[in-house]
Every structure is written in structure tokens, then in C-alpha cells.
N, C-alpha and C positions, 0 to 999 in steps of 0.2 A: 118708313119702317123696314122696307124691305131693304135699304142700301146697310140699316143698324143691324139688322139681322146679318146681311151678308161679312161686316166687319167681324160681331160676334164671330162666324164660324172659321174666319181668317185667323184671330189669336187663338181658338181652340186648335186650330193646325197646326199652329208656330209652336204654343206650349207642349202639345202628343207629341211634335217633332222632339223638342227638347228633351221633353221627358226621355224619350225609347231612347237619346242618344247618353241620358244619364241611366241605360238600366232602369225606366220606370216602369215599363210594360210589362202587363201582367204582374204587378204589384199592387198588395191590395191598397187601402185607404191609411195613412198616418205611417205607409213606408217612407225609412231614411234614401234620397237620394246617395248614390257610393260618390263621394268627393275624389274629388283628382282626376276624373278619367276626362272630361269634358276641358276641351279650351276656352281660356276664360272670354266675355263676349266682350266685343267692342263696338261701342256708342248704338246700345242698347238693337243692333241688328243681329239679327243668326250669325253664331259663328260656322263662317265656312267650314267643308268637309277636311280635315286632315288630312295632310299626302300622306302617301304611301311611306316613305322614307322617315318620318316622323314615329317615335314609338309612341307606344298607348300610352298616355298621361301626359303629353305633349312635354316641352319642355320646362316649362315650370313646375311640373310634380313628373321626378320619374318615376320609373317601377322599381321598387323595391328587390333585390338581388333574391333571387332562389332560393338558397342557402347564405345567410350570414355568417362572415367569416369567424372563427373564435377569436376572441381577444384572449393574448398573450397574460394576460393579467387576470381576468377571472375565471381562466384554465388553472392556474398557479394556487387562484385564493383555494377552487375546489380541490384540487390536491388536499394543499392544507386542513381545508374538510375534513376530507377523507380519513389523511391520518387522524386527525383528532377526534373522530369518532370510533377509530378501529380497536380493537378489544386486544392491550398488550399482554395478553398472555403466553409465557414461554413455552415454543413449543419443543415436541421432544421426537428425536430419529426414531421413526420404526422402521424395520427392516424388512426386508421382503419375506416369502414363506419359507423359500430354501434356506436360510443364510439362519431364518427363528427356528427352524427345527433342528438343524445341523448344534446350533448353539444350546436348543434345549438337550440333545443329547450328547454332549459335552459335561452339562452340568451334572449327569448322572454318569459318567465315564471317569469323569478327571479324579473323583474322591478314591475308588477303587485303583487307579493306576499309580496313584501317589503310596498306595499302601506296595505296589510291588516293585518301586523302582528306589536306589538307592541315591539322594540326591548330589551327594559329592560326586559319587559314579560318573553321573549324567553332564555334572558341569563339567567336567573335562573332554566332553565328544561335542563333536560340530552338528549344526541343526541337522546336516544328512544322515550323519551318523546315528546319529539320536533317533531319527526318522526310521532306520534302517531297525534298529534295537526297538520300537516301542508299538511296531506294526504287527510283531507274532501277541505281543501283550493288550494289545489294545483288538484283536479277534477274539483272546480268552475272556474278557470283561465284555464284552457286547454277546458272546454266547451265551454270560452266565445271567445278564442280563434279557436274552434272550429278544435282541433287537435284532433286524436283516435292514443290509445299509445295500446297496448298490454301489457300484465303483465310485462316481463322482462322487458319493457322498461319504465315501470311506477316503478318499484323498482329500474331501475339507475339514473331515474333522480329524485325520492325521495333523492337519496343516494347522485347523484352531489350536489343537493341545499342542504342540511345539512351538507355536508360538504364547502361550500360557504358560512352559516351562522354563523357555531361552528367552523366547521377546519379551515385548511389551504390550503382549494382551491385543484387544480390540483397535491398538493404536498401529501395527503392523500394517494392515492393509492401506491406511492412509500413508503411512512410512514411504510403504513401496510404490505409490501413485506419483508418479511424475511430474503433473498436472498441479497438484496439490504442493501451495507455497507456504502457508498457513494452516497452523492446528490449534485449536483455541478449545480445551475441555473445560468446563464451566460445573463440575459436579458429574455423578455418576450417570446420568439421562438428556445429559444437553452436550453435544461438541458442533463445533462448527468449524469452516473451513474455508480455506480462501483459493480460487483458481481463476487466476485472467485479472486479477486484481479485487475480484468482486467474494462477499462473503456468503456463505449456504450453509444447512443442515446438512451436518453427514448422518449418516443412518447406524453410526453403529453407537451401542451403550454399553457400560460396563454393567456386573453383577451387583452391586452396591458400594458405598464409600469403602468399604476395608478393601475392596477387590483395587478400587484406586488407589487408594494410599501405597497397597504394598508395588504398583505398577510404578507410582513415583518415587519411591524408594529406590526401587531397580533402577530406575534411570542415572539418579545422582550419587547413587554408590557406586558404580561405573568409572566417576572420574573423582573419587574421593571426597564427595560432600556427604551433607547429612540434612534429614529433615525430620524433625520432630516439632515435640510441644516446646523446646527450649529455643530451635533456631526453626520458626514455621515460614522462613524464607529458603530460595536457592537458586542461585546460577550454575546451570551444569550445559555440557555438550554433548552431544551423539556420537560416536565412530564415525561420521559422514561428516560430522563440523556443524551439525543444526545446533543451535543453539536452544535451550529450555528453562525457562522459568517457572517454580515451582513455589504456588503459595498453599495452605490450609487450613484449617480451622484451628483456631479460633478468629484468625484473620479475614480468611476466607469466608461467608455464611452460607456459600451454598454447597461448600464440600471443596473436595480438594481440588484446586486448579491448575493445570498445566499448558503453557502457552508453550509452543515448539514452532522457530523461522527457519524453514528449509531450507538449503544451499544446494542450487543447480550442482549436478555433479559434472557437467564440460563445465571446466572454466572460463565466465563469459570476457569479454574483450571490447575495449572501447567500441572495436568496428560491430560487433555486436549489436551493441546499447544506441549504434548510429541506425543499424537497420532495422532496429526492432520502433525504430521514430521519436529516440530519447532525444537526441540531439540530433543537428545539421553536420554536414559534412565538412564544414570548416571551424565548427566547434570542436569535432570530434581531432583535427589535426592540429589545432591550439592546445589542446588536452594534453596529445600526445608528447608536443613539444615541452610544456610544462613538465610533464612527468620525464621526461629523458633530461630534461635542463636543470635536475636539481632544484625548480623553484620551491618552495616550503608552500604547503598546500592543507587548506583547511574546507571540507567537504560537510557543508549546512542542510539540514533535511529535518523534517517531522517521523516521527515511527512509521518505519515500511515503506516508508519513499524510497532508499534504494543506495544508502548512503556508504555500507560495507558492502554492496555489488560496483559500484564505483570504484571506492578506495582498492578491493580487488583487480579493476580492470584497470587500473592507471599507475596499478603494482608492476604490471606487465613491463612499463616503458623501462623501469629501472636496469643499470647495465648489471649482465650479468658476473660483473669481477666485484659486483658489492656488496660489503655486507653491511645486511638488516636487519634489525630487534623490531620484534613487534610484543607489544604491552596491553596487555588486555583482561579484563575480570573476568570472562569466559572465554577460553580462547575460540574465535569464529571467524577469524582470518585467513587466507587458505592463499600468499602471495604464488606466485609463478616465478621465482626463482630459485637457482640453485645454493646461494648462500646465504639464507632466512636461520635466523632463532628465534623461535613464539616464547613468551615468557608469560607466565600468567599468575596472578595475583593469588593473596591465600586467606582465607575470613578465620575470625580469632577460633581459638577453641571455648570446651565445656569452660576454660575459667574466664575465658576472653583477653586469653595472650597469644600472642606468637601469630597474629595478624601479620600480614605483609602488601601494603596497599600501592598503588599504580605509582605515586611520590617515589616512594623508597627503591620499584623496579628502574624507576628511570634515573634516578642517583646512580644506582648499580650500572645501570646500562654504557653510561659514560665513560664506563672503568674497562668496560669491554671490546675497547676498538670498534666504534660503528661508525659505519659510513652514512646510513640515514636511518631515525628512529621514528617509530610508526605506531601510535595509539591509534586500539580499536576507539574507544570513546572518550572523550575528557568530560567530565561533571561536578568537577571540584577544582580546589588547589594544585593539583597537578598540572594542572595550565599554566602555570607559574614555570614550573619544571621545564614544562616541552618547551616555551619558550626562552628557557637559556640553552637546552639543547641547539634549537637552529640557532643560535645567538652563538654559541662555539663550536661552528666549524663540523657542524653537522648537518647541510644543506640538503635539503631535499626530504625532508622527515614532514609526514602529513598526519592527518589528524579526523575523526569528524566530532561531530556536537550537534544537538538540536536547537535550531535555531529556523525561522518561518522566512529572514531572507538576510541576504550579506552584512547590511547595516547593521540589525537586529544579532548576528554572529560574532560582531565584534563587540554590540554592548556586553554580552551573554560571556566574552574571556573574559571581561574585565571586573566582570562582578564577580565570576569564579575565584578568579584572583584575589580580590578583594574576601572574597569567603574565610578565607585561611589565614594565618598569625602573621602575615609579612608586613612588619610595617614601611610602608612606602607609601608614596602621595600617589593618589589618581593618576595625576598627568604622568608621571613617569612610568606607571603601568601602560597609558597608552602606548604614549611615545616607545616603549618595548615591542609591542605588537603592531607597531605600525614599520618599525625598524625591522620586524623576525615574518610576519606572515606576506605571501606573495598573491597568491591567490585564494580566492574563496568560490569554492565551485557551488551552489545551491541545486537542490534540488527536492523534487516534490513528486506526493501521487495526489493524480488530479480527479476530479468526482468520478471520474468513468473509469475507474482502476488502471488510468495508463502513468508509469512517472516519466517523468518529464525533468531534463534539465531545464530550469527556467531562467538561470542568470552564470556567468562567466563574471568574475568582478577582482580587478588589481587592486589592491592596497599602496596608492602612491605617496603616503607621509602624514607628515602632520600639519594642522595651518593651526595656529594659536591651539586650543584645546583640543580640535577635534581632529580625529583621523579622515584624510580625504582619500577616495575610492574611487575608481571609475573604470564602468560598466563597460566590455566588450560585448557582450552577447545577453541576448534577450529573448523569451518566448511571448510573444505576442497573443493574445487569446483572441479570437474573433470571432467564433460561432460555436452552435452545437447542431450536429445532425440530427437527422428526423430520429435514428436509433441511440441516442443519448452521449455517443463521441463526441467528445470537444474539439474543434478545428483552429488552431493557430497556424503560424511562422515564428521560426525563428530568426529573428534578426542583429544583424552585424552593425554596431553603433560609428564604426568607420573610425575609430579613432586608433591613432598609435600608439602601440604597447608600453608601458611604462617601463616593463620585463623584458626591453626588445637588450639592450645591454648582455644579460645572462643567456639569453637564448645565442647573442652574438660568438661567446668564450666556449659556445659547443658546436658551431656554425649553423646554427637553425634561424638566423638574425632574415633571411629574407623569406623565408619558408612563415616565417611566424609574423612576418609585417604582412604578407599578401594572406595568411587568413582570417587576417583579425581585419583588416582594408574590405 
């Protein structure tokens, strides 16, 4: 008994052992043993103590990491969440206290001032002028009113009311913003903006819809248009060359809209658009050669990619002994040479005659000695046009259009062309623009508001139906940084120029093999 007793107290030692080394000590009755930590036993003896070197849960069960890492994908789906839960209500600029009060006593100033100033008067003085004349008038109406302004705020609300008289209202300060590339007014209480590629609330609001209406009137009476209940459309420009499209009601429903694309006032320059990270440095010298070599050039792009900042900077290469017509429904062209004529198009009148459409300028244009002819935009039948343009001896005449890449650029003439009354077969439409266009530059803005040249592409012929192309240059995508920048290269497909011929009749034939190599 005594040897049975002694075994008994032998496996009560083995199992306590066991136990303490699963965590069982001091646990009470119908506790779970923690799984994993213990090495599994072999041939039913004690498993030896664990070295040192071994981590806790030996090798067959590790420890579980700290922190688990996020998965890429259900980061992504909670996004998605997010937005889809979030409450799209439009929100509206409010402005700070200085700029609301300065504005509220505006609105009681400006009625009284309008009664003492004579408006023909006024339009014939310049905003300092004006400035100078409406400072003794604008003390006698805050006297009678019996408000006390202090300096800074008697020089903003000088500065509001002249621009309520001469400018254009609440849209001035964004005007004058440098920063600011985009102006998108959406109704009297919503404008937004765009700076660095990216879109924001600006904080300023107009008075109500009539306070707009008459601000978009000003604008496109400026360059001789009209906007009413008969034409509730318009293409106008700025004194600066920004370009403005003005829609409103009944088209519009939320009131009147005015979208305005600013133009840098330096004129930017391929090397520019190389250092700002649009392109490499041997695109940028392919560019150039193109634009000096007379190739006929067709610049593809989405809205706001960057397709008339291009077409500007690749204006530069042209010699200066040439002359150039540019053809445009607003003119927003702004070339860098001395022997440029802008021509710009005319929309019908009250009866809906006397239209004069982008067709008809470049008929005309032909008649005017050019050396190369330059559409801001083609989106019709006028693609037919500019194509017998480069087709007779008018080399070097470029072009843009919307289009999402080279390929897609070329279906997009053909169907244009196809648009309009010409009867011609398909293929011989092709076979025209595979004959007249040299290059097609693409280009894009990418989710992080940067654009980006993404393709350099020659048009090298025809093979039975189809036009064949091939790609010099390419932007590679391959990541995105921790702060939402996208990281590519640009790369060079190594092949030789199909264009090396014409670059050769200007001597650019080795300059343009080693950048395109």
C-alpha cells in the first residue's frame, strides 16, 4: 500500500508540475487550460524545460504579433463605409467676423452711394481713380449713417464697393489669388476652388441670385456675349485670358453658374512642366524637337489635365519668322510669339444668324498665308478641316481634343469627322489622319492633383484598316506615398523615331534619336 500510495503522490507531482506550466495555479475548479503555450509532450514523458532561445509557444504555436498589421483591403472597404454613411449635404462658405461685418456694412453703404455717383461718370475712371472720387462720398454716407470704421476697415470696404462697381463682386479676391487655378460658383451660397490640383470651400457668397446674375452679365459683356432667358449658355474670357463658362436658370437649378480656368500670368515653358514633375527630361527634349520640327501635333487630355498649358508651352518652340492663326470659341490661347493672329469664333444672334463656327475660320484661315494653324479645341466636323490644313502645306499646326489615351484620340477624329455631312468611307478618313497627325502627346491629372504627361505616341501609318502607333514614352505608375502622392517613372520604350526623317530636314535627326534611345 505504501509503494501505491507512494506512485499516487508521484503523478499528483507530474500533473501540479503540468498544470503551473499550462497557467493552472491558482485557478479554481472547471478552469480552461491557455492552449499554445506548453510544448507538446512526447511518448507520454514530461516535456523538458524550454531553452532560452525558444520563444513562448515554442514552435509550433507562435505568439501572435502586437499589433496586427492593416490589410490593404479592409482599410479600403472602411473607407467605403465611411463615405457611404456620411451625410451629403452641401455645404456653404462662411466667412470670418472681419470680412461679415465689413460686408454687412457694405450692404447698407452701397444703396446710398449709388444715389450720389453718376454711373457713366464712374465707368470711364480707373479702379484708383474711382477709389480716389468715392473716399470723401463714402465718409458722408457712414456719417449719416452714423457708423465709426477704423483705417483697415475703411480700406476693405473702399476695396468691397469698387469692386461691386468696376469688378466682379465677391469673385475679385479669388481673381487676385495666385494660388487659385479654379473657380467653380455653383449658385449664390456655394463656390469652390481649386489650388495644388485639389478642390475646397472658398468662403466668400454672393447677396442672392440677382446679385449673380448681374456679376455674370458683367463678365460676358466684356467680350461681346449675352446671357439671358433666350441664350442661358456662354463662352466668354477675362482681360487675363481665363476663360468662363456661364450657365443659368432654367438650365441651371441651383442658380446661376460660373465656372472661370485661370491662366498663370509667367508664361509656363516645357522646362517648366519638366520641373514641376510632368514629364522627364528626355521627353521634355522630344517635345521640344517636335514643336521646332514642324511635326503636326495632337495634345489628348481629360478637363483640367493641362492640355491648353501644354499647347502654350510647345507654342514657344515655333520660329519666330512664322506666322500663326489660332481658332478658338473663347479665345484662351496666349502663344509666345511675335507673329500670332487669335481668331475667335461668333454664336448666332436673337434670330440665329450670322453664326460664324471654327469650320468656316479655318476655310478663311487658308486664304491668310499661314505657316501653321493652331485650334484651341476640336469637337466636331472641323477636324475634317484641320486635317487638310496639315494635308496642304501647313506643317506644324496642332490641335487638342478630349480623349483618355492616344488610341482612344484617334477613334474620337474619326468619329468627329464622321459627325458632319462629308460623305467619305471610314478607311479614307483614317488613312487621312494617319497620313496628317505626327504625334499625340497625352496627358492627365492624376488622383493627387498632379498632371502628368503619361504617353509621347507617333502615328506611323496604316496596316489594312487600322492606324498603327508607336509609343516613345510612358509614365509608369508604381505606388502611392504614405500622404496620397502617386510615385511612378517615366519610361523610354527605346525604339526609333518614326519622325527621325523630319527632325533630320531641321538637323535635330541625332539630338532626337538619343532622346527617344
Amino acid at each position: 500500500m505504501a509503494g501505491h500510495d507512494e506512485l499516487v503522490d508521484k503523478g499528483r507531482e507530474k500533473m501540479s508540475a503540468f498544470g503551473r506550466r499550462n497557467g493552472m495555479a491558482g485557478m479554481g475548479a472547471g478552469a480552461r487550460p491557455q492552449f499554445g503555450v506548453a510544448r507538446p509532450m512526447q511518448g507520454g514523458a514530461a516535456a523538458p524545460a524550454a531553452p532560452a532561445a525558444t520563444p513562448a509557444g515554442g514552435e509550433q504555436f507562435p505568439p501572435l504579433p502586437a499589433e496586427a498589421p492593416v490589410d490593404p483591403k479592409n482599410d479600403a472597404l472602411a473607407r467605403l463605409n465611411e463615405r457611404t454613411n456620411a451625410t451629403n449635404e452641401a455645404p456653404r462658405g462662411e466667412e470670418g467676423g472681419f470680412e461679415a461685418s465689413v460686408h454687412k456694412i457694405k450692404e447698407q453703404v452701397l444703396p446710398r452711394l449709388l444715389e450720389r455717383v453718376d454711373p457713366e461718370a464712374a465707368a470711364t475712371l480707373t479702379k484708383d481713380e474711382l477709389a480716389e472720387e468715392f473716399r470723401p462720398i463714402i465718409f458722408e454716407v457712414l456719417a449719416e449713417l452714423k457708423i465709426t470704421l477704423n483705417r483697415r476697415e475703411q480700406f476693405a470696404l473702399e476695396k468691397v464697393l469698387i469692386d461691386e462697381l468696376l469688378g466682379f463682386g465677391p469673385l475679385e479676391e479669388l481673381l487676385n489669388d495666385p494660388d487659385v487655378s479654379d473657380i467653380m460658383v455653383n449658385g449664390p451660397d456655394q463656390t469652390y476652388i481649386e489650388k495644388k490640383g485639389k478642390l475646397q470651400l472658398a468662403s466668400i457668397h454672393f447677396r442672392d441670385e440677382q446679385h449673380l446674375f448681374q456679376i455674370a452679365q458683367r463678365i460676358v459683356n466684356q467680350v461681346g456675349r449675352r446671357i439671358d432667358q433666350t441664350t442661358p449658355l456662354a463662352d466668354a474670357r477675362l482681360k487675363d485670358g481665363s476663360r468662363v463658362n456661364v450657365i443659368i436658370p432654367p438650365l441651371s437649378l441651383r442658380g446661376t453658374a460660373i465656372s472661370i480656368r485661370k491662366f498663370s500670368e509667367k508664361p509656363i515653358t516645357i522646362d517648366m512642366l519638366k520641373d514641376f514633375g510632368s514629364m522627364s527630361e528626355k521627353m521634355a527634349t522630344a517635345l521640344k524637337i517636335a514643336g521646332a520640327c514642324r511635326m503636326n501635333i495632337v495634345i489628348s487630355g481629360g478637363t483640367g489635365s493641362g492640355k491648353t498649358t501644354m499647347l502654350n508651352a510647345m507654342s514657344k518652340m515655333i520660329d519666330p519668322g512664322e506666322r500663326v492663326l489660332t481658332i478658338e470659341d473663347a479665345a484662351e490661347l496666349r502663344l509666345q510669339q511675335p507673329h500670332w493672329l487669335p481668331l475667335e469664333t461668333r454664336p448666332p444672334n436673337l434670330e440665329g444668324q450670322g453664326a460664324v463656327t471654327i469650320g468656316d475660320l479655318v476655310k478663311n484661315a487658308l486664304r491668310m498665308r499661314p505657316d501653321r494653324i493652331i485650334l484651341g479645341e476640336i469637337r466636331g466636323a472641323e477636324c475634317f478641316d484641320l486635317l487638310a490644313a496639315m494635308n496642304t502645306g501647313h506643317d506644324g499646326s496642332m490641335c487638342t481634343l478630349h480623349a483618355n489615351s492616344p488610341r482612344e484620340a484617334l477613334g474620337r477624329m474619326e468619329n468627329m469627322i464622321l459627325m458632319g455631312d462629308i460623305k467619305i468611307p471610314k478607311e479614307a478618313i483614317s488613312r487621312q489622319i494617319a497620313e496628317s497627325v505626327d504625334i499625340i502627346v497625352q496627358v492627365k491629372r492624376l488622383r493627387d492633383g498632379s498632371r502628368r504627361t503619361t504617353n509621347i505616341t507617333e502615328v506611323v501609318g496604316m496596316e489594312g484598316d487600322v492606324i498603327v502607333t508607336q509609343e516613345l514614352f510612358k509614365f509608369e505608375y508604381l505606388d502611392e506615398s504614405a500622404d496620397g502622392k502617386i510615385i511612378g517613372e517615366f519610361r523610354s520604350s527605346g525604339l526609333r523615331p518614326y519622325t527621325l526623317e523630319k527632325a533630320r530636314q531641321f538637323g535635330f535627326d541625332q539630338a532626337f534619336l538619343e532622346a527617344c534611345l
